[in-house]
C-alpha positions, 0 to 999 in steps of 0.5 A: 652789638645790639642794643636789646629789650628785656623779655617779659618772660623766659625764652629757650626754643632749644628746649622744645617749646617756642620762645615767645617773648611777649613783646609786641609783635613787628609783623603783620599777614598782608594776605586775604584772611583765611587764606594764608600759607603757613610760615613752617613751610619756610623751615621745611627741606622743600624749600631749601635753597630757594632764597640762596638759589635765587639771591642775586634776584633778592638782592636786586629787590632789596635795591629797589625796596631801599631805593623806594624808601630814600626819598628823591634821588637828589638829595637822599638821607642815606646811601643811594644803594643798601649797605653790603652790611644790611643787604639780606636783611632786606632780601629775605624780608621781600622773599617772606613777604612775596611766599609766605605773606608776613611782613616786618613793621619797624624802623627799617620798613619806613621812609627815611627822610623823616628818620634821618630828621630825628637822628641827631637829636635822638643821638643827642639824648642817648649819649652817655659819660662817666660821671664817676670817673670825670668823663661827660658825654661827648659833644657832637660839635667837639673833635674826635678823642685822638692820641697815640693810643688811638692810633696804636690799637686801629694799626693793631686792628686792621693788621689783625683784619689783614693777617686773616686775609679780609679785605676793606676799603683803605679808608677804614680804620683809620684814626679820627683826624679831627673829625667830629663826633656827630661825622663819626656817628653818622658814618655807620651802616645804622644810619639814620635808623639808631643812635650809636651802639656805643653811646659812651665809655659804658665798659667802664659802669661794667667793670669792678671798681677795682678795675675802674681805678686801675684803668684811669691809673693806667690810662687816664681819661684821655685813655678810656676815651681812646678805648672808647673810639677804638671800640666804637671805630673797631665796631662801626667801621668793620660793619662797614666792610661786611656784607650779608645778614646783619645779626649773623655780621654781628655774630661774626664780628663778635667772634673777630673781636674776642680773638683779637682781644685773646691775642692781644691780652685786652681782656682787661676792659672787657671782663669783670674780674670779679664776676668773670662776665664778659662785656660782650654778649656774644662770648659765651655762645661763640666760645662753642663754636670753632670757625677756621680762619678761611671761614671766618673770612668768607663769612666776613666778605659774604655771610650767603657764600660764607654759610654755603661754604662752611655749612652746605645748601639750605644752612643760610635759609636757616640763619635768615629765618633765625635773624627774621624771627628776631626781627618780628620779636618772636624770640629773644636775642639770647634764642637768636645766639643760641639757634646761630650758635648751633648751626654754626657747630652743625645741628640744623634747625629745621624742626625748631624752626618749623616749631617758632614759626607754627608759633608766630603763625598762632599769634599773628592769626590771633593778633588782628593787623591794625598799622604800623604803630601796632607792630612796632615797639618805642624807639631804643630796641633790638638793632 
């Protein structure tokens, strides 16, 4: 569940014009001026297929990019191999930046040693109670909240996981065992490039005041810790047993989550009441969009073979330049959901796509490349 920007202006390239957030740009032209193709060529039939006919080789690239910027292989900061959950990330930046000469300057484009350095000082800060409710931020240095209902909620999750058919590493979903909270934290696919995504038992300042006092009645604060690692173990550690595109992982991880909560009743932590606003950004987008239980599945284990599955040739192209847009900031989180949403349902996206990228080729061309802090943006944006 990405932690996003607010954009300085309406967005919604589904409505004809590009969405352009008017955020700083995280991309750059590393070409000789004037001497650029153009990015639309990318949404094109013409090239259709060329990032999923050729994979294997992205992937293997994405490898030796992540290798290239974890520092001696001694002692790294991060795994010695990129993350299934960040591969085509990875993939399809060297693909844009070899073919169409457009680079991404952020967080995931940098060394990690220094990052790692700052980590658990930057989680520190971020970390988030409820004093309304009598619940401080967690500490690093504390065990993890363990207790029956914990338990009760990661059984439930992972028979959920496996009733779909998805498989996972045995070592996942498993209660806290007297972890600490910073092992836990460290143990994402995000690690070292953000904070948790959950800094807190934040559902509850989401929540009626109604709902609040039903659920301390209910659960008391123990219990609305134990919502909270669940939550946050559900999150992280699902990650962890994906692979491929990660805001299309978040996508479907989003899907997983509000099935599970509709099968389970657990929408009464979830849902305003008196709104009726889900806490989850996804929902309303998802809602849209019927995935069978095979597809679901293939999407888990591998977004790539997943779109190709459901979807036909040239569709996954379509989902990674959708995610890259997000990535440059040339559209929203909200355009991201809308473009997945729809091709998820069917409808391709060659002449919005075609349409976003004229537009980001006009700003890159209008915007002259000055290094890697014009690009990026002040820590605590889109993950």
């Amino acid at each position: 569940m990405p932690e996003l920007p607010e954009p300085s202006e309406p967005s919604g390239p589904v409505n004809g014009r590009p969405a352009m957030t008017g955020l700083a740009l995280r991309a750059h032209r590393t070409e000789a001026p004037g001497q650029p193709r153009p990015l639309d060529e990318a949404a094109t039939g013409a090239f259709t297929g060329s990032f999923t006919d050729e994979l294997d080789h992205w992937r293997e690239r994405a490898g030796r990019d992540w290798r290239a910027l974890s520092g001696p292989t001694d002692a790294p900061p991060v795994p010695g191999e990129v993350p299934g959950y960040l591969v085509d990330r990875y993939a399809f930046r060297a693909y844009l930046a070899d073919g169409f000469g457009v680079r991404i300057a952020d967080r995931f484009s940098r060394p990690f040693a220094p990052q790692a350095a700052r980590w658990q000082e930057l989680t520190r800060s971020r970390l988030r109670g409820i004093p309304g409710a009598g619940l401080p931020a967690v500490r690093l240095e504390q065990p993890v909240t363990d207790t029956p209902l914990v338990h009760d909620l990661l059984g439930r999750w992972r028979r959920y996981l496996t009733g779909l058919g998805i498989t996972y590493d045995p070592v996942l979903f498993q209660p806290p065992d007297g972890r600490s909270w910073l092992e836990l934290f460290r143990d994402s696919v995000l690690h070292p490039f953000y904070p948790p995504a959950i800094p807190g038992p934040t559902f509850m300042e989401r929540l009626s005041p109604r709902q609040c006092e039903r659920l301390l009645e209910r659960h008391g604060r123990a219990g609305i810790m134990s919502l909270y690692v669940f939550l946050l173990q559900a999150h992280e550690d699902t990650h962890r047993a994906q692979r491929g595109e990660p805001l299309l992982c978040e996508y479907v991880l989003a899907v997983l989550w509000c099935r599970f909560l509709d099968e389970h009743d657990l929408w009464y932590w979830e849902r305003n009441e008196d709104s009726g606003v889900s806490l989850n950004l996804e929902e309303p987008y998802l809602r849209r969009v019927h995935l069978d239980d095979r597809t679901l599945r293939a999407l888990v284990h591998d977004t790539a073979s997943g779109a190709r599955q459901a979807l036909g040739p040239g569709a996954y192209e379509e989902l990674c330049l959708a995610g890259w847009l997000f990535d440059t900031r040339a559209i929203a989180y909200q355009d991201y959901l809308e473009l997945v949403t729809l091709r998820l349902g069917g409808t391709a996206l060659h002449e919005r796509l075609a349409l976003l990228l004229r537009a980001l080729d006009a700003r890159l061309s209008a915007t002259p490349w000055h290094g890697a802090g014009h690009a990026d943006s002040p820590e605590g944006t889109a993950r």
